[in-house]
C-alpha positions in Angstrom: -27.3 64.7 -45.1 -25.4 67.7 -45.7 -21.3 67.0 -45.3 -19.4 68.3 -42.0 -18.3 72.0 -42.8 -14.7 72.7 -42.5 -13.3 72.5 -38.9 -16.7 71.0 -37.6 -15.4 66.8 -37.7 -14.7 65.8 -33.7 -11.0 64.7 -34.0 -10.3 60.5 -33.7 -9.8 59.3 -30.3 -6.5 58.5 -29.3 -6.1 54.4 -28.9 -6.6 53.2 -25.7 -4.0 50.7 -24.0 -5.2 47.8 -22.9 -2.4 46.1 -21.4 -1.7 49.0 -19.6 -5.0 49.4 -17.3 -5.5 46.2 -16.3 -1.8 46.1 -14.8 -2.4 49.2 -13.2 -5.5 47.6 -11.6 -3.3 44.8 -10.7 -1.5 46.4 -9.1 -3.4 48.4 -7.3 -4.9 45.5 -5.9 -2.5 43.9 -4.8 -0.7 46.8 -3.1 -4.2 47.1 -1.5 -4.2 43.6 -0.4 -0.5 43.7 0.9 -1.0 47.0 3.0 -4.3 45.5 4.6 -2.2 41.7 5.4 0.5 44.1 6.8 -2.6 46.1 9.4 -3.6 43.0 10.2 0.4 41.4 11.1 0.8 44.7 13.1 -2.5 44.1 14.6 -2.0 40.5 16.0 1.4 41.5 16.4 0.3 44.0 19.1 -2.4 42.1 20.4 -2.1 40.8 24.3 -0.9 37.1 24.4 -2.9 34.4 26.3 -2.3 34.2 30.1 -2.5 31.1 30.5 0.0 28.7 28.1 0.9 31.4 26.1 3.5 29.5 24.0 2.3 27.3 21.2 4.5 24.6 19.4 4.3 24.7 16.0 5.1 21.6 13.6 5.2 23.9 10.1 4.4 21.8 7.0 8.0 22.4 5.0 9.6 19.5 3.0 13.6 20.7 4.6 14.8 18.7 6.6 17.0 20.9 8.4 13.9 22.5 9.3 11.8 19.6 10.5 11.2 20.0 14.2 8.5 22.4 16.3 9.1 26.0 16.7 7.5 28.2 19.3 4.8 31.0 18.2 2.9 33.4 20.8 -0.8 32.9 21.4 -2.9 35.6 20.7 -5.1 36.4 23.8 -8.1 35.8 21.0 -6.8 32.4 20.1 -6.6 31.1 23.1 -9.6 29.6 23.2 -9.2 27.9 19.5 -5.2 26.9 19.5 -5.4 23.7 21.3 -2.9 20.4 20.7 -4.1 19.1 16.7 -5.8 22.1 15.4 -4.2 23.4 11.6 -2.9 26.9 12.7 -1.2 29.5 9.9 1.8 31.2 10.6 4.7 33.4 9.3 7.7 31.9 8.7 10.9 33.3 6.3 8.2 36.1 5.1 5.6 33.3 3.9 2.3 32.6 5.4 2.7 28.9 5.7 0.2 25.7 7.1 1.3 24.1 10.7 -0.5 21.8 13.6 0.0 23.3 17.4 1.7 20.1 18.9 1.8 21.3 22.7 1.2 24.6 24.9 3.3 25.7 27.5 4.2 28.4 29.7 7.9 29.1 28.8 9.7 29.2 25.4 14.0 28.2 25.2 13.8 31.5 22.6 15.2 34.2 24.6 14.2 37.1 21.8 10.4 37.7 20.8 7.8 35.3 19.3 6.2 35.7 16.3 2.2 35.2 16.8 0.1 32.9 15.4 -1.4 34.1 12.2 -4.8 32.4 12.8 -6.0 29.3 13.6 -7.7 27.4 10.8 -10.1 25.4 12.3 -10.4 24.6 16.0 -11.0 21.2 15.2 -8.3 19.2 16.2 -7.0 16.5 13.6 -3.8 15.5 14.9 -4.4 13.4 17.6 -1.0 13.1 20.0 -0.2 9.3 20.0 -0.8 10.3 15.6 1.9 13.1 16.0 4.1 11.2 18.0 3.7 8.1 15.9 4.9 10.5 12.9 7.8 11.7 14.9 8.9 8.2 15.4 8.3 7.2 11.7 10.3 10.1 10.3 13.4 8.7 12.6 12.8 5.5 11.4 12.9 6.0 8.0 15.0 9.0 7.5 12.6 11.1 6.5 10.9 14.1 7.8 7.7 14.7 9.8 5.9 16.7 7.3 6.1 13.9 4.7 4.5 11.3 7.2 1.7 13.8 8.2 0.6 14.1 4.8 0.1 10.5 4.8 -1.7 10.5 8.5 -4.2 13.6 8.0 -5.9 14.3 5.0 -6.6 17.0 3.4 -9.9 19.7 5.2 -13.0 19.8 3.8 -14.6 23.1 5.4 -18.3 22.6 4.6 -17.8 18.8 5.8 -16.0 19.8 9.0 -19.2 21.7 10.1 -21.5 18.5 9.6 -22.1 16.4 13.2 -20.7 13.2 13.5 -23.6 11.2 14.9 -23.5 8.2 17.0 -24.7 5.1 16.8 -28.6 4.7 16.8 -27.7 1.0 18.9 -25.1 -0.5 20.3 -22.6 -2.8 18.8 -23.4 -6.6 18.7 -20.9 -9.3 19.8 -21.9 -12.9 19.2 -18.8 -14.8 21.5 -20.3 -17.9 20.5 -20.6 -16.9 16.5 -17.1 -15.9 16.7 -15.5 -18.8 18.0 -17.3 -21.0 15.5 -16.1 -18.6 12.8 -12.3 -19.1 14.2 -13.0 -22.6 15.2 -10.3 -24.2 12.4 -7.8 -22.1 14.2 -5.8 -23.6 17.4 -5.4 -21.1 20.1 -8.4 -18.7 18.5 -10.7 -19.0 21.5 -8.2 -17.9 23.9 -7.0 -14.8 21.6 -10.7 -13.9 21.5 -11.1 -14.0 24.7 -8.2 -11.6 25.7 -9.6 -9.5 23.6 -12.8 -8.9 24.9 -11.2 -8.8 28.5 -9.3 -6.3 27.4 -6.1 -7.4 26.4 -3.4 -6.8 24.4 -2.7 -10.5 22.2 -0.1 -10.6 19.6 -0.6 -13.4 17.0 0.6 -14.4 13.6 -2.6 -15.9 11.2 -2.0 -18.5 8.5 -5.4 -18.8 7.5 -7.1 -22.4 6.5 -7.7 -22.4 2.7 -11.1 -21.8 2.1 -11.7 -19.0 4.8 -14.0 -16.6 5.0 -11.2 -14.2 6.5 -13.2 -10.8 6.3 -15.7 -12.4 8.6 -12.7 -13.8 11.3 -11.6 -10.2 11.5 -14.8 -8.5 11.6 -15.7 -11.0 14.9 -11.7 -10.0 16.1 -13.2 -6.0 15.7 -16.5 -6.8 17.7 -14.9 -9.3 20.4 -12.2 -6.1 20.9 -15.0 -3.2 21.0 -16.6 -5.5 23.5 -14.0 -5.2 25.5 -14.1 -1.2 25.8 -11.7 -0.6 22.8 -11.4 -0.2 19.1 -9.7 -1.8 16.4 -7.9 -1.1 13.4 -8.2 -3.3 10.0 -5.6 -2.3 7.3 -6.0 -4.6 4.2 -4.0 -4.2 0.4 -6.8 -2.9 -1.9 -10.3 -1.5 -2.2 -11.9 -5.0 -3.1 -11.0 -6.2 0.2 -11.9 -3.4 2.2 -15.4 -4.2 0.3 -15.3 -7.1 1.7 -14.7 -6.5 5.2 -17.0 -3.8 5.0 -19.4 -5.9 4.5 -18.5 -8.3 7.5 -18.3 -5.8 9.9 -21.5 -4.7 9.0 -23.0 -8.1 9.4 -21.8 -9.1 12.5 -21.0 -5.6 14.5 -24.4 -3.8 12.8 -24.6 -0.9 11.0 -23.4 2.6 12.1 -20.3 1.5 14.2 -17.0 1.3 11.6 -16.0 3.4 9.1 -14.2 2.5 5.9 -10.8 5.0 4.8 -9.5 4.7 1.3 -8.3 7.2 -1.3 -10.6 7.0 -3.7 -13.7 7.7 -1.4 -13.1 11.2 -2.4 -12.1 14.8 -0.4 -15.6 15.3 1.5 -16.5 11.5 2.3 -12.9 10.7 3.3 -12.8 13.8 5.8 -16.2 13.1 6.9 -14.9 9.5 8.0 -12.1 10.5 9.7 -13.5 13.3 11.7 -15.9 10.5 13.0 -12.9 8.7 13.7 -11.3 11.3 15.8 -13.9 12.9 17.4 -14.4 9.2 18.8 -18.3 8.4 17.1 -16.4 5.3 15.1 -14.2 3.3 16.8 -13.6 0.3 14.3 -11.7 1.5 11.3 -11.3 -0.7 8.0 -8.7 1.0 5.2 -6.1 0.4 3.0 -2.1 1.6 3.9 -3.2 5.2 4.8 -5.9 4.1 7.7 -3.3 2.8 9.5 -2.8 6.2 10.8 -6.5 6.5 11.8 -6.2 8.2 15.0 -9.0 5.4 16.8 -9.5 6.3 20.5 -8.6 3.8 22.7 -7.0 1.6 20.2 -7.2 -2.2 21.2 -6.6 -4.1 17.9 -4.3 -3.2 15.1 -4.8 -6.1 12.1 -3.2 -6.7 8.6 -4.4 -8.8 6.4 -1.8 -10.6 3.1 1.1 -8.3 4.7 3.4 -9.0 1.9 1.1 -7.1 -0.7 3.5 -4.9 -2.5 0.6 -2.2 -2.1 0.4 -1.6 1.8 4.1 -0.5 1.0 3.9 3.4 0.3 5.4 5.0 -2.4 6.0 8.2 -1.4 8.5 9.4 0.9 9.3 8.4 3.6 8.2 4.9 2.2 6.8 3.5 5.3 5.3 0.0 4.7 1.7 -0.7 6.7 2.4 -3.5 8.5 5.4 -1.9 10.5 3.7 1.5 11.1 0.6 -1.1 12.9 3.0 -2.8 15.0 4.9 0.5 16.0 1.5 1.4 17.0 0.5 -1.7 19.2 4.0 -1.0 21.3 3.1 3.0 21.5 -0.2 2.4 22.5 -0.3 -1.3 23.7 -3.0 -2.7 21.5 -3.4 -6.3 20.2 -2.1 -7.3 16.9 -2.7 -9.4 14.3 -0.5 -10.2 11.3 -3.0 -12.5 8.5 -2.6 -14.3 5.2 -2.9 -17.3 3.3 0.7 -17.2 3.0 4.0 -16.4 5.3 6.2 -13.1 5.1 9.6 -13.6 6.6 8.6 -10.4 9.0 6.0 -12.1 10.1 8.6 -15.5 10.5 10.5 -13.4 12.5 7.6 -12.1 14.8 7.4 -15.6 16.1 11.0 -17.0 16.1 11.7 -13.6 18.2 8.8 -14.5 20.4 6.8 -11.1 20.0 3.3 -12.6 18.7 2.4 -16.4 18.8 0.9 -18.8 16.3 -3.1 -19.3 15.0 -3.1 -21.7 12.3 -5.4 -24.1 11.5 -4.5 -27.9 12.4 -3.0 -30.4 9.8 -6.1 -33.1 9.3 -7.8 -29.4 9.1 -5.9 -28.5 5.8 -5.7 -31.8 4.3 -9.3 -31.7 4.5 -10.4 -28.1 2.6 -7.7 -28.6 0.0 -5.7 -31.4 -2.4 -2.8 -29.7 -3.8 -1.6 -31.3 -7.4 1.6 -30.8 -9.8 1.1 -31.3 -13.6 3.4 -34.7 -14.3 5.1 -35.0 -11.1 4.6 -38.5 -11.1 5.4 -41.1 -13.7 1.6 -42.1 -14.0 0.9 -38.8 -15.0 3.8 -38.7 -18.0 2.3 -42.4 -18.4 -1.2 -40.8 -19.1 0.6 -37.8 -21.0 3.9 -37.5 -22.5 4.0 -33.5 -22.4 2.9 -33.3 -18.9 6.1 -31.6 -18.2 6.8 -30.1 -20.9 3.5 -28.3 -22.2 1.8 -25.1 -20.7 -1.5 -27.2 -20.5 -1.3 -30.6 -20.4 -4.1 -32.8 -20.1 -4.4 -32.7 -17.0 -5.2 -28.9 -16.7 -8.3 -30.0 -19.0 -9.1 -33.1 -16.8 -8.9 -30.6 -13.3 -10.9 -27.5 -15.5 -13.7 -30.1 -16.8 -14.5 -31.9 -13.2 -14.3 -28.6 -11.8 -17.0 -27.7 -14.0 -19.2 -30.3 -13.0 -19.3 -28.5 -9.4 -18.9 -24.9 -9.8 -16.6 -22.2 -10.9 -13.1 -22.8 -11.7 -10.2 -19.7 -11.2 -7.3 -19.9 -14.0 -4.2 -18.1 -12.8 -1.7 -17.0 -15.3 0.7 -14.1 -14.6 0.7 -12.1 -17.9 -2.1 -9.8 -18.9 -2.7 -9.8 -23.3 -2.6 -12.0 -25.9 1.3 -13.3 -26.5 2.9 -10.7 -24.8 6.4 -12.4 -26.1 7.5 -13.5 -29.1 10.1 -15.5 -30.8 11.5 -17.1 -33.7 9.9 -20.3 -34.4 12.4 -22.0 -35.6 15.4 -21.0 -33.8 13.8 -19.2 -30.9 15.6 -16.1 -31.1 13.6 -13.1 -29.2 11.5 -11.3 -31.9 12.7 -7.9 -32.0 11.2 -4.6 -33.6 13.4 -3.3 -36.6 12.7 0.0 -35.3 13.8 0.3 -32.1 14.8 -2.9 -31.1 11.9 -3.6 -29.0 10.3 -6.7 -28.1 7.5 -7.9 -30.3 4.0 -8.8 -29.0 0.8 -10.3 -30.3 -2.7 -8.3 -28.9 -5.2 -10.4 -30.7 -6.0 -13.4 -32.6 -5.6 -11.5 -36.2 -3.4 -8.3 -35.5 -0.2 -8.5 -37.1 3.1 -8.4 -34.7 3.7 -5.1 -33.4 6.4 -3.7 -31.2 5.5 -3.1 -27.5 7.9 0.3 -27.0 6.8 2.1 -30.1 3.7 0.3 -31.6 5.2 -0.3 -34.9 3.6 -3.5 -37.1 6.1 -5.8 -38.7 3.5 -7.9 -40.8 7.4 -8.8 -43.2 9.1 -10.1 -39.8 12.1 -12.3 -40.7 14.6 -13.6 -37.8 17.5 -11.7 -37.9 19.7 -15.1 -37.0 18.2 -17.6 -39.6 15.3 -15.4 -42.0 12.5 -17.2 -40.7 9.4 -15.9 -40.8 7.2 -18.1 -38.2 6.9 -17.3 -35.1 6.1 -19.0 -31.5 4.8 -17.4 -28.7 6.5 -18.4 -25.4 4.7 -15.9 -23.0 1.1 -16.2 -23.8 -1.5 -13.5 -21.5 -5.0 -14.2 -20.4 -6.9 -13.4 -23.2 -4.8 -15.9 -24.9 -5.7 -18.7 -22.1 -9.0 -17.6 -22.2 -9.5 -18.3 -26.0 -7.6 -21.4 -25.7 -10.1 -22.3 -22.5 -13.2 -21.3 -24.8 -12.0 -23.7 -27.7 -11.5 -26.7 -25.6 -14.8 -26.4 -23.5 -17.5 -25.0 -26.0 -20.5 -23.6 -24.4 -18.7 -22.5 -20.8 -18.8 -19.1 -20.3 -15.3 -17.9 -19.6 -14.2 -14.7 -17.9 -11.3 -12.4 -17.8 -10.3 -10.6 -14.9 -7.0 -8.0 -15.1 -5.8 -5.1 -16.0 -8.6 -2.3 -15.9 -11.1 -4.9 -15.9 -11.1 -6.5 -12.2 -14.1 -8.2 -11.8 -15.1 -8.5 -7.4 -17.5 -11.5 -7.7 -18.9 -14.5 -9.6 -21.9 -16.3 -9.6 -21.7 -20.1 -7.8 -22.7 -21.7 -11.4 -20.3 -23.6 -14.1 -18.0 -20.6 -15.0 -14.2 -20.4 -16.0 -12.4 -17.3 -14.5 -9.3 -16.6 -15.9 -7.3 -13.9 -13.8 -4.1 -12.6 -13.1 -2.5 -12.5 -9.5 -4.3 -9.7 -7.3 -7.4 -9.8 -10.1 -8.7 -13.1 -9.0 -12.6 -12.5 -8.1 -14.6 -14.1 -4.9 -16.7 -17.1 -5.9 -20.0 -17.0 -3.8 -19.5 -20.4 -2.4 -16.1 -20.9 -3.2 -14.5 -22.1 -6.5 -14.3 -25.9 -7.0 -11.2 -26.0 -8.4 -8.0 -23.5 -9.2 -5.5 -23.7 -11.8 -1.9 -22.3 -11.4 -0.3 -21.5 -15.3 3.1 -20.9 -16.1 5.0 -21.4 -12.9 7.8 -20.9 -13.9 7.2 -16.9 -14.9 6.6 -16.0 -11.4 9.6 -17.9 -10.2 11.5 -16.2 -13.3 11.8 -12.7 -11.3 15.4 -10.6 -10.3 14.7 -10.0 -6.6 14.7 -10.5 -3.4 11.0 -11.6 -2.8 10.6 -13.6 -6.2 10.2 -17.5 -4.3 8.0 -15.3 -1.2 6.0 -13.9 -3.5 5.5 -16.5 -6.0 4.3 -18.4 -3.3 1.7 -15.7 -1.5 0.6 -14.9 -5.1 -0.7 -18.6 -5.4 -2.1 -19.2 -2.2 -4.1 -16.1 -2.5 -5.8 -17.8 -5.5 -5.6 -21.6 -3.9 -7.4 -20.0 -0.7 -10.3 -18.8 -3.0 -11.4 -22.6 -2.9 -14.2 -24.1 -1.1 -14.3 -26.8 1.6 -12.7 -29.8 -0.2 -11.7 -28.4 -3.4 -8.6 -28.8 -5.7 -5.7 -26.9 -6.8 -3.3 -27.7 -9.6 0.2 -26.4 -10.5 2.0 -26.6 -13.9 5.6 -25.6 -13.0 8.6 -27.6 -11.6 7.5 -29.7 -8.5 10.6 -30.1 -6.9 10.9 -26.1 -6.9 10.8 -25.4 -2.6 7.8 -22.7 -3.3 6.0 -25.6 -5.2 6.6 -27.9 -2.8 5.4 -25.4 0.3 2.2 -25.0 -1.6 1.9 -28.6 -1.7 1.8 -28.9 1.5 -0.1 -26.1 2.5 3.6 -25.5 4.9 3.9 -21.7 4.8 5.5 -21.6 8.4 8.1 -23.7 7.0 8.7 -21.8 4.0 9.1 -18.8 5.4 11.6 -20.1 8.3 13.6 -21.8 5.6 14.1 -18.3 3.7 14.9 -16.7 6.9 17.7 -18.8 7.4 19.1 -18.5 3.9 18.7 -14.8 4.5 20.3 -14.7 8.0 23.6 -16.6 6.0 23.3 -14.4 3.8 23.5 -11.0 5.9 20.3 -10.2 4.3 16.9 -9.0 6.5 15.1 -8.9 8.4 18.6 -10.1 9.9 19.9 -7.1 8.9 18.8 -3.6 8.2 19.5 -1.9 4.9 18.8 1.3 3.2 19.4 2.6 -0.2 21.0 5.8 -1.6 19.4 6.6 -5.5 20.3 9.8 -7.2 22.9 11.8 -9.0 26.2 10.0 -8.7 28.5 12.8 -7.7 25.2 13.1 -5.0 25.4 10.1 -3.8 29.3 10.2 -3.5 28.9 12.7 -1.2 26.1 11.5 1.0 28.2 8.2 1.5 31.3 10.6 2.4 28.8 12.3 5.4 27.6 9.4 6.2 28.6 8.5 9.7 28.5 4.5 9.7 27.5 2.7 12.6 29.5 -0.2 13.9 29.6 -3.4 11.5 28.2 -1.2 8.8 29.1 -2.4 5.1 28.5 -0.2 2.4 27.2 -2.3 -1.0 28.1 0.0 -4.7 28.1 2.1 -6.0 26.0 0.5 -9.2 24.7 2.8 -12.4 20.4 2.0 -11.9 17.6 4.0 -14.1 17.9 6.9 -11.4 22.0 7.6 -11.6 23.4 5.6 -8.8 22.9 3.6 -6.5 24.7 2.4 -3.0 23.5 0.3 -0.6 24.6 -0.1 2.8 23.6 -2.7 5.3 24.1 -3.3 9.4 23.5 -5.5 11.7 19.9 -5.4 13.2 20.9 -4.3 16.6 22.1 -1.1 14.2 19.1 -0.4 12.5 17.9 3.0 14.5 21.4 4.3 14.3 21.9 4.2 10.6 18.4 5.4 10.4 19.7 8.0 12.7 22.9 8.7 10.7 21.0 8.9 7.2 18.4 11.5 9.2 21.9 13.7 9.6 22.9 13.5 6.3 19.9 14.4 5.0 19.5 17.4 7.5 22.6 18.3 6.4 22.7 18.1 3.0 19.1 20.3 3.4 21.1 23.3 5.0 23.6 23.3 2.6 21.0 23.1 -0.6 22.9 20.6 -2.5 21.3 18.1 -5.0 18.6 15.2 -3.7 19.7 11.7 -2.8 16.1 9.4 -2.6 16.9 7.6 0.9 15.1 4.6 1.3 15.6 2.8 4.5 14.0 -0.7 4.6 13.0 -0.8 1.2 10.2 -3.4 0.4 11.8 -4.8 -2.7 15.5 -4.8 -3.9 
């Protein structure tokens, strides 16, 4: 090919700029998009309003407090129709489109200028059923919080393709077996006339210490079906997923299939919408869930239930930090239902229930008791040191192996021990100093038979460990976990299978065949049939704890395990038998327990005597929100102490007080919301302290 003559080459394009285009795009766009949101404000803006109600209250989803209240917005004449009571709505507010419910209608607004319209209405399905939103109202004053926060906890999030799906009924009625029921509840005094009032109608309020050995998913699945007999539905809130499994199941079995629904947070977006839109469009009237169902907006609530109420998990996290158990009774005063507080074991709440006379008593009788369980303490008598010089003294003394082995010989046997791992402490085996990591000072932990020591904050190995106070090099493990038990348990009975249960690995059943479970508390599996014996480890760790709860807890953390037994079965503790938990246990005497702690707390000013509430944050923050803080009468104010969050104050009043401090902390938040100064976490009631 011949070469370009002179002048002929096409000159090089200039580079392009590609940064350049695309923002011009961009912006193009969105000044497109902005022009056509403005034609459409202008649009609604000049639209007629509804004739009839043309007012909507709005409650818009913002986090202020200041702001938390309803605010009236204009109805389109085109909304009309679609902006009833519950239904998700958008609207402007402070230049933002932003998410709210319609609350009410009316014919008049208080705002003398012009309303703002409704944006749109989201869906004309209405999710917030009134006794929900005035139940949230009611929680927010309670707990110092705002009504957003709670209705994130009451209404979960849309699903838009779900929300277009039927919610069908079901294909037959609901079965009620009366006479199935009261041979279910038969080990309970006064059972038969709750049930009754239930399916009459009524509204009976009762604390449950359940008989060890019950079936309890069954009792409250017959409670469910003897109150949808009666016309109404129930509510069945329970700690964690394995036990909503459970009563699943129950209520399946003795109501049929088709008529209960099951609400928990792992069900995922589309399932857990599709349930609750069954739920409030009425096709599902008996509701089973963990803390969030108890805002399940059932029509015609009759029963509200609450099975182990002391569970640290039907207390929610999140702000405002309402605990299950008081949100169901708010609900059975608002709406007159039934209710029923259950467990193996006692909460002082519940104590308090029946000293005030709000709910009465189903227990099962004494000669009842004494024959589904035998309650033992390693060495608490002198035969057993007799038999065994370390009965006191040794984590497993023989008779731990004599109660595992003639378990055995019957069924399944549960192990409870309250540390997950290997040796999840360590110390100096000669002059039991605390092993500590060089490093950073940490504690040092064992995670298997034949890892060296390693450090439990940053992971670092100290195979060359010496004591720091005498240069030893041995060293002892005081705190041993369940894999440790579990190898120990495997050594000493050769040829029994032995299981683990904690952590990540919760197991939710066992076969009914020679098996040795070892669990920690809340992990402990069901046994079909029962287990034939239960071990209680290490005592003295659960009794060990800094707070309020420790001797409550200790004690409901054992009899959940002791009420995994069947008919006539056997328990053992190793720990310190004159201890008052212990000695409860024993004797199977929960009432008692529980009344004894609520007088120690009443001495001690301490609830549910009292009402407190704690102030967390910043300490020039918290200064300040004490300073606001209007006290009620009889107030006393507990701090300021340095915690992991800043500071911390407490302050406590009488009972009788309760709503206004709750009150008083609701101003200072509302004020300290307007005036945009720093957080203070307010937690009134708080479940642990």
């Amino acid at each position: 090919m011949s070469p370009d003559p002179p002048g002929s080459r096409v000159p090089p394009a200039l580079p392009e700029q590609p940064e350049l285009l695309p923002g011009m795009v961009r912006a193009t766009v969105a000044a497109s998009q902005a022009k056509a949101r403005a034609t459409r404000a202008r649009k609604v803006a000049e639209a007629p309003v509804s004739e009839v109600d043309p007012v909507a209250r709005v409650l818009v989803d913002l986090p202020l407090a200041h702001l938390d209240r309803p605010f009236d917005y204009a109805v389109p004449a085109t909304m009309a129709e679609a902006a009833q009571p519950g239904v998700r709505v958008k609207v402007r507010f402070a230049g933002q489109d932003v998410d709210g419910y319609v609350v009410a209608r009316a014919a008049t607004s208080e705002h003398p200028g012009r309303l703002a319209p409704l944006r749109r209405v989201v869906s004309p399905e209405p999710v917030l059923a009134p006794q929900v939103a005035a139940l949230t109202a009611e929680l927010a004053e309670r707990y110092a919080g705002t009504r957003s926060d709670v209705l994130r906890l009451a209404v979960p999030a849309r699903h838009a393709t779900t929300e277009k799906e039927p919610s069908p009924a079901p294909d037959a009625p609901a079965r009620h077996d009366a006479d199935a029921a009261r041979a279910a509840w038969a080990d309970h005094e006064h059972a038969t006339a709750f049930l009754a009032h239930l399916a009459a109608g009524g509204s009976p309020r009762a604390v449950w210490g359940a008989r060890p050995g019950t079936d309890w998913p069954l009792l409250l699945a017959h409670a469910a079906a003897a109150t949808l007999a009666g016309g109404r539905g129930a509510l069945l809130v329970v700690p964690d997923r394995r036990d909503v499994d459970r009563v699943d199941r129950a209520l399946g079995e003795v109501l049929g299939p088709g008529h209960h629904v099951a609400l928990t947070a792992d069900s995922g977006p589309a399932r857990r919408y599709r349930d609750f839109l069954a739920v409030s469009r009425g096709a599902r009237r008996v509701v089973v869930g963990t803390r969030a169902a108890a805002f399940a907006p059932v029509h015609d609530l009759g029963l509200v239930a609450v099975w182990d109420d002391g569970d640290d998990l039907l207390a929610e996290p999140r702000a405002p930090y309402p605990h299950a158990r008081e949100v169901l009774l708010l609900r059975s005063e608002r709406e007159d239902a039934a209710a029923l507080v259950g467990g193996f074991a006692r909460t002082v709440e519940a104590a308090y229930l029946l000293r005030t006379g709000w709910a009465r008593e189903l227990v099962a009788p004494r000669a009842a008791v004494r024959a589904a369980l035998t309650v033992t303490v390693a060495g608490a008598t002198d035969l057993d040191v007799e038999r065994d010089v370390h009965a006191r003294a040794a984590r497993m003394p023989r008779q731990v192996r004599d109660t595992v082995r003639d378990g055995l010989a019957a069924g399944p046997v549960l192990v409870q021990t309250p540390r997950t791992g290997y040796a999840t402490s360590l110390a100096c085996e000669r002059c039991r100093t605390p092993a500590r990591c060089g490093t950073c000072a940490g504690p040092l932990a064992l995670s298997g038979p034949t890892a060296p020591p390693a450090c439990r904050w940053c992971g670092t190995a100290a195979e060359a460990w010496a004591c720091a106070e005498c240069g030893h090099h041995g060293l002892r493990a005081p705190v041993l976990g369940d894999a440790r038990t579990a190898e120990e348990l495997g050594r000493a009975f050769p040829g029994v299978r032995v299981l683990t249960s904690s952590g990540d690995r919760v197991l939710a059943e066992v076969e009914d065949r020679p098996t040795i479970v070892v669990a920690t508390p809340g992990a402990e599996p069901v046994a079909r049939g029962g287990y034939a014996a239960v071990v209680l480890l290490d005592a003295w760790l659960a009794l060990g704890r800094a707070d309020l709860r420790t001797d409550e807890e200790a004690l409901r953390r054992w009899s959940n395990a002791v009420g995994l037994v069947r008919p006539g079965g056997r328990a053992l503790v190793v720990g310190d038998p004159a201890h008052p938990a212990v000695q409860a246990l024993v004797r199977w005497d929960h009432g008692g327990f529980a009344d004894r702690e609520s007088a120690e707390r009443q001495a001690a000013h301490l609830p549910p005597a009292s009402r407190l509430a704690t102030l967390s944050g910043d300490p020039g923050a918290v200064d300040d929100a004490v300073t606001l803080l209007d006290l009620p009468e009889g107030a006393e104010v507990l701090g300021p102490v340095e915690t992991e969050e800043g500071s911390r104050v407490v302050v406590r009043v009488p009972r009788a007080r309760g709503a206004a401090l709750a009150h008083a902390l609701g101003e200072v938040q509302r004020v300290r919301s307007s005036r945009k100064l720093d957080p203070v976490r307010i937690q009134v009631d708080p479940y642990s302290l």
